[in-house]
C-alpha positions in Angstrom: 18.8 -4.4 -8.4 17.4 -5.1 -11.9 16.6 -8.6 -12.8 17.6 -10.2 -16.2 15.0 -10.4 -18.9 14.3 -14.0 -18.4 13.2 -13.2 -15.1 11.3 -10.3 -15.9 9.7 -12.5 -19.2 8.9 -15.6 -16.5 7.4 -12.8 -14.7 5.3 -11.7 -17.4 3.9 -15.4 -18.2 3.0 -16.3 -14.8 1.2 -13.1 -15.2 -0.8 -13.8 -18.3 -1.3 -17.6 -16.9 -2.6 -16.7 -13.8 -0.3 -16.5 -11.1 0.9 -13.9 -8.3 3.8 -12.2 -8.9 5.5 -9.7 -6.2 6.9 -6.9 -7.4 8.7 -3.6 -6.5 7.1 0.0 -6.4 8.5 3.1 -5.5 5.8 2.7 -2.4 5.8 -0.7 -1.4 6.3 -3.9 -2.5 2.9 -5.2 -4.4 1.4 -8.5 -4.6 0.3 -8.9 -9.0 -2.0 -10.9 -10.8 -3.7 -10.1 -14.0 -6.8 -7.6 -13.1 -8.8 -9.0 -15.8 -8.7 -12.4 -14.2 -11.3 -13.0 -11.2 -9.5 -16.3 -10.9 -6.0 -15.3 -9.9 -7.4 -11.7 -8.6 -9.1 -14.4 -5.7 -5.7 -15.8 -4.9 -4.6 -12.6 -3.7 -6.8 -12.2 -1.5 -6.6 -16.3 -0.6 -2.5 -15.5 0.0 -3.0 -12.1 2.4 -5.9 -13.3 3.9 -7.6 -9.7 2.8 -11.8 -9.9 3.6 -13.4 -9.3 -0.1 -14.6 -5.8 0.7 -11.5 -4.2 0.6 -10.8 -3.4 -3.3 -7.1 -4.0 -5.2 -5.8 -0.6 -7.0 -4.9 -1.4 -10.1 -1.7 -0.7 -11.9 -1.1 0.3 -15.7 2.2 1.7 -17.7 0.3 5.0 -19.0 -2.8 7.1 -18.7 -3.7 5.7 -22.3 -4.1 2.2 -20.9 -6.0 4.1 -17.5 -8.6 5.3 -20.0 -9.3 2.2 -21.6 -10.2 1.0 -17.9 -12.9 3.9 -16.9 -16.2 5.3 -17.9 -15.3 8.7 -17.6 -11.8 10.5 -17.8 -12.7 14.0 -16.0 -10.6 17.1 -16.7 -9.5 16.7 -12.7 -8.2 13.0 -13.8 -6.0 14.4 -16.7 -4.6 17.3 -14.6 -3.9 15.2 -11.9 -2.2 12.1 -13.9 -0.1 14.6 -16.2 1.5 15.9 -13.1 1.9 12.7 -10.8 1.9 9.9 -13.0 3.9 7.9 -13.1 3.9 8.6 -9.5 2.4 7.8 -5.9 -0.8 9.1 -6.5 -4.0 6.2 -7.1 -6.7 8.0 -9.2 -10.9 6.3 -8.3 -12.7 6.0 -11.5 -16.6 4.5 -12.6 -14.6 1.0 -14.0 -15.8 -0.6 -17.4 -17.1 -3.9 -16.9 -14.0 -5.6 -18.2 -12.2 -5.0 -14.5 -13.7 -8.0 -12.5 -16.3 -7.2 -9.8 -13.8 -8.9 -7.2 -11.3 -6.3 -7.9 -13.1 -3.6 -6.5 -15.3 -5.8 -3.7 -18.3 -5.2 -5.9 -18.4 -0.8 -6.2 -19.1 0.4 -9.5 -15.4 2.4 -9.4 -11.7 1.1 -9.6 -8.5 3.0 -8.0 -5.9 3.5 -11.2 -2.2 4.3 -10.6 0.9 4.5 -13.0 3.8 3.4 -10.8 7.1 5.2 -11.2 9.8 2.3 -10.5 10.9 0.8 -13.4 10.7 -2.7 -13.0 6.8 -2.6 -12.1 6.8 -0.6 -15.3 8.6 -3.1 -17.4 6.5 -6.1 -15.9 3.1 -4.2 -17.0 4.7 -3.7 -20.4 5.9 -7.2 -20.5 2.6 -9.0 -19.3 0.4 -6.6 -21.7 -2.7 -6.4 -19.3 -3.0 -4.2 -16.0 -2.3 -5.9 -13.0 -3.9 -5.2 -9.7 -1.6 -5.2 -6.7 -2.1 -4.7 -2.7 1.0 -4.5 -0.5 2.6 -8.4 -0.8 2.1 -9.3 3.2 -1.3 -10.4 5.3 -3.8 -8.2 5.5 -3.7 -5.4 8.1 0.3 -6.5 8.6 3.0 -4.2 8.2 3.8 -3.2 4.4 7.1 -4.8 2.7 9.5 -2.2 1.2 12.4 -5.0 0.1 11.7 -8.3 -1.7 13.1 -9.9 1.8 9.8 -8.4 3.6 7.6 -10.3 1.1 9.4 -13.9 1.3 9.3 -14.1 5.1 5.9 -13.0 5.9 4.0 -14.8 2.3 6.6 -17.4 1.8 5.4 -19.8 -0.7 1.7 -18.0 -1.3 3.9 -16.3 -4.1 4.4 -17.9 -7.6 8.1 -15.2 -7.9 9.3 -12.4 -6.3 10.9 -9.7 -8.3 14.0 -8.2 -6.2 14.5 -3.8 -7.3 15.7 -3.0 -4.4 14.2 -0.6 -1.8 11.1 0.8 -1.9 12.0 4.3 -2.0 9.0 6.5 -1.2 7.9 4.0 1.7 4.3 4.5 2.6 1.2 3.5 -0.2 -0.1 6.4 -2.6 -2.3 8.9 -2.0 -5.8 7.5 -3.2 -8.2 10.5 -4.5 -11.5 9.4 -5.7 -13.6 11.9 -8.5 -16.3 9.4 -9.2 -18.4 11.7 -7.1 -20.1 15.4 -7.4 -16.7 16.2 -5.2 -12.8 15.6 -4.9 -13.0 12.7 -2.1 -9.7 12.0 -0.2 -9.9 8.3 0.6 -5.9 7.7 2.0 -3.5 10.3 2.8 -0.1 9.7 1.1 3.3 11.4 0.4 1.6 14.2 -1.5 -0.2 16.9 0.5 -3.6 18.2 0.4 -2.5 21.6 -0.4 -1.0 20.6 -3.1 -3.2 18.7 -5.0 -6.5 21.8 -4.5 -3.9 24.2 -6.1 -5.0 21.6 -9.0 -8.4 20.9 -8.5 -9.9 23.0 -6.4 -11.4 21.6 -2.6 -11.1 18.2 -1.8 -13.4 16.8 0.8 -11.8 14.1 3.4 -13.2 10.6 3.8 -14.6 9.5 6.8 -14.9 5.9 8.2 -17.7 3.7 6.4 -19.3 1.1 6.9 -19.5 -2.3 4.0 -17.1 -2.7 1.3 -14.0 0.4 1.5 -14.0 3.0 -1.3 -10.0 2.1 -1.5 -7.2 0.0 0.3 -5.8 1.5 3.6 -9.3 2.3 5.4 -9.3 -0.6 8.3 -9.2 1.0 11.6 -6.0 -1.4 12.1 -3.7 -1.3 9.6 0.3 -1.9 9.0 0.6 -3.4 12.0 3.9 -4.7 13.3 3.7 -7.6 15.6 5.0 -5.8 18.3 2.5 -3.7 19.7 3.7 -0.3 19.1 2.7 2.9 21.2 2.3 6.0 19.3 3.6 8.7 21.9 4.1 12.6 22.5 7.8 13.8 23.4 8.1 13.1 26.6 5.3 10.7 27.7 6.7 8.3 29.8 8.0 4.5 28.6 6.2 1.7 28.1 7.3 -0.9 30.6 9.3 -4.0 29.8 11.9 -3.9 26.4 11.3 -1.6 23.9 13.0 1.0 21.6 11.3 4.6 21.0 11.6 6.1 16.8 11.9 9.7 18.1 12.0 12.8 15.1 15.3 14.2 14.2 17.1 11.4 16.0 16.0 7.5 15.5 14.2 8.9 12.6 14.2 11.5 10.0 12.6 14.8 10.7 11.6 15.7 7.3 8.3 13.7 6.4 9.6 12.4 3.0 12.9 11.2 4.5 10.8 9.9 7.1 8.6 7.8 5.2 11.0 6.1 3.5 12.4 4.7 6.4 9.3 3.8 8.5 8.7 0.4 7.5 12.4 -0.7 7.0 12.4 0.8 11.0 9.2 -1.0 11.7 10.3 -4.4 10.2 13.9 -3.9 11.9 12.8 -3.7 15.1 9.9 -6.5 15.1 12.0 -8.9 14.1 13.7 -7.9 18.0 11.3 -10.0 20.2 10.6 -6.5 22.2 7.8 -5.8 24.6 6.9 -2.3 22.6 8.0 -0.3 20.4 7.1 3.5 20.7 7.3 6.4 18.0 6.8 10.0 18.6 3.8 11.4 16.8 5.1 13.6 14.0 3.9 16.8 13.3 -0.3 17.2 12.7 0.6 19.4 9.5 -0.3 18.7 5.9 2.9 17.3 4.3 2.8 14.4 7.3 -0.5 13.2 6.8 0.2 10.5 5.5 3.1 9.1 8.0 0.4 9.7 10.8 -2.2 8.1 9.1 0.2 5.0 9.0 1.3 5.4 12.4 -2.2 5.8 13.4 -3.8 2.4 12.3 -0.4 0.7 13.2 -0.8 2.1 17.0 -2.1 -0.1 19.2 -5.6 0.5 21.0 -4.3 -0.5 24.4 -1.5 0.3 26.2 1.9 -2.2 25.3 2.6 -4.7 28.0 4.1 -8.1 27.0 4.6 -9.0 23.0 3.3 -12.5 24.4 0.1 -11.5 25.8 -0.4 -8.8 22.9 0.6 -9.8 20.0 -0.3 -12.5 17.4 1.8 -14.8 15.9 3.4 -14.3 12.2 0.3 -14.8 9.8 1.7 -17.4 7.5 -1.1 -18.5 5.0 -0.8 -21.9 3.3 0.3 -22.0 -0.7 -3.0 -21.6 -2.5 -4.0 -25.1 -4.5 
């Protein structure tokens, strides 16, 4: 789905003039706003409800525009970007001091990406300034992959939704940060490890941390469906009540990129069922699924699914911002 160009230009303006715009990327669907305007940067995190230490990754049409961003532009940061840019990969940089200090909950770096769907492409191009995007849904809520996701869990919190279709990698990027003395593995993606240290040599993982996250993703709870969902070994015993398992190589794909793609689409599906639990079996601990069990992970609940009324929140729903 490709809308016309006096969408995409309406886009662009509300863009430039301040206002959020959701938007398609090959990972998820992302909430914009101009990333050199503190202003409407704050009603992103007004609309998703997001505390101010968790930073925005911001998104640009080329590693040109990237550079123009950072202090430094390491030989690691080139290699990297000329192989997965435009891509799912989010590159952590020391910022210059024209990205706002609310864009990156007040750290002296900011997380860069060049997304590879065309649309979120066009609308950078068409806006002429970065824009920094979370996921378009409430913070720690499960991530949108169609424009359908975004309306009914941010409603009118959005100035205009931008329909392309399906998200089709599924899960956020990969976020690697080399503003430090090492390689720093902040969010497991679609890419493996592996792959990226044939590249650049060792890269350490993050741990937890305390005050404002290095990069989005690093709650302890995170893309969370409503229903509290179990994440289970093959052949652990069912939850009680109503409930519907996502088991490999049968509900679900059994090839981690195949997988991903569907997760959320899976996730959404069967939230909107009014079931007690929903259970998924816990894919493979192996490189190329990192990423998928890191999702699944946060998602899980800490306690044992009983009743989706005792457990579960309502539907976040934040007002329109003024």
């Amino acid at each position: 789905m490709t809308p016309d160009a006096e969408s995409l230009e309406r886009a662009a303006a509300l863009i430039r003039g301040g206002g959020l715009v959701a938007f398609p990327t090959e990972t998820v669907y992302g909430l914009g706003a101009n990333a050199f305007d503190a202003g409407a940067v704050a009603r992103i995190f007004t609309a998703k409800a997001r505390p101010r230490q968790s930073p925005l990754i911001v998104h640009v049409d080329s590693i040109e525009m990237a550079r123009t961003l950072v202090l430094e532009w390491p030989d690691a940061a080139d290699r990297l970007a000329r192989r997965y840019w435009p891509g799912p990969l989010t590159l952590v940089l020391p910022k210059r001091p024209s990205i706002p200090d609310i864009v990156t909950a007040g750290l002296s770096t900011v997380g860069l990406r060049v997304p590879s769907h065309p649309l979120a492409l066009a609308l950078i191009r068409a806006a002429g300034v970065p824009i920094a995007a979370p996921s378009a849904n409430p913070f720690t809520g499960l991530s949108p992959t169609t424009a359908e996701h975004v309306r009914q869990s941010l409603g009118d919190a959005v100035d205009l939704v931008l329909d392309g279709g399906p998200a089709i990698v599924g899960i956020e990027s990969t976020v690697l940060s080399l503003a430090g003395a090492e390689p720093l593995l902040l969010r497991p993606g679609v890419i493996p490890l592996p792959e990226i240290e044939s590249l650049i040599g060792p890269v350490r993982i993050a741990g937890a941390a305390d005050g404002p996250h290095a990069s989005p993703g690093m709650h302890p709870q995170h893309y969370r469906p409503r229903t509290p969902l179990a994440l289970l070994a093959a052949g652990d015993p069912t939850p009680p009540g109503r409930g519907e398992w996502l088991r490999l190589g049968r509900e679900m794909p059994a090839e981690p990129g195949a997988y991903a793609a569907m997760l959320y689409a899976a996730l959404h599906r069967l939230d909107a069922q009014e079931l007690d639990w929903i259970a998924v079996e816990r894919p493979p601990a192996k490189p190329e699924w990192a990423g998928v069990l890191d999702r699944l992970t946060r998602a899980a609940s800490h306690s044992a699914p009983s009743s989706r009324r005792e457990s579960s929140a309502p539907p976040h729903r934040p007002p329109p911002p003024s």
